[in-house]
C-alpha positions in Angstrom: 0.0 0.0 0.0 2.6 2.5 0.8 4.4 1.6 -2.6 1.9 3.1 -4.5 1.5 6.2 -2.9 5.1 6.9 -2.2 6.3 5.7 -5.7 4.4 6.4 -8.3 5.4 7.1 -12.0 2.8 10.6 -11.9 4.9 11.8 -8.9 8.3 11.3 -10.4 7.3 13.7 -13.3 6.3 16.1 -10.7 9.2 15.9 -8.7 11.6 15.6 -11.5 10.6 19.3 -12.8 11.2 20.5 -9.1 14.1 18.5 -8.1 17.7 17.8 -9.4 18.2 14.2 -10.9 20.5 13.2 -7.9 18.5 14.3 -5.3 15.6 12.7 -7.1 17.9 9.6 -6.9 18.5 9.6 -3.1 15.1 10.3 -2.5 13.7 6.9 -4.4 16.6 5.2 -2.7 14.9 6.4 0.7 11.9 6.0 0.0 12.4 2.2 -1.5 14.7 1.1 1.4 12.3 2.6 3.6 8.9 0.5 2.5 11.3 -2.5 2.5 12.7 -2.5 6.0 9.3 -1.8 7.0 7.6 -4.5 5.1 10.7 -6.6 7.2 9.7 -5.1 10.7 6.0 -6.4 9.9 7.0 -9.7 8.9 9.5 -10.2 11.8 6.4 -9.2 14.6 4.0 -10.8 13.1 5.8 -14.5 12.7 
């Protein structure tokens, strides 16, 4: 659920006009690593 809110290909092309290509970088890298670890945390307190 938070994949498609956070990434989304509509929001790139927003961002991309407003934002340079390597902070646009870092900030998919973020928010990537971020839905991952979380989608870890869940599966390690719900097992």
């Amino acid at each position: 659920m938070m994949a498609v809110t956070a990434i989304s290909l509509p929001e790139f092309v927003i961002l991309r006009r407003v934002m340079k290509p390597q902070l646009l970088a870092v900030f998919i890298g973020v928010v990537a690593s971020g839905i991952v670890a979380v989608g870890y945390l869940f599966n390690v307190l719900v097992s």
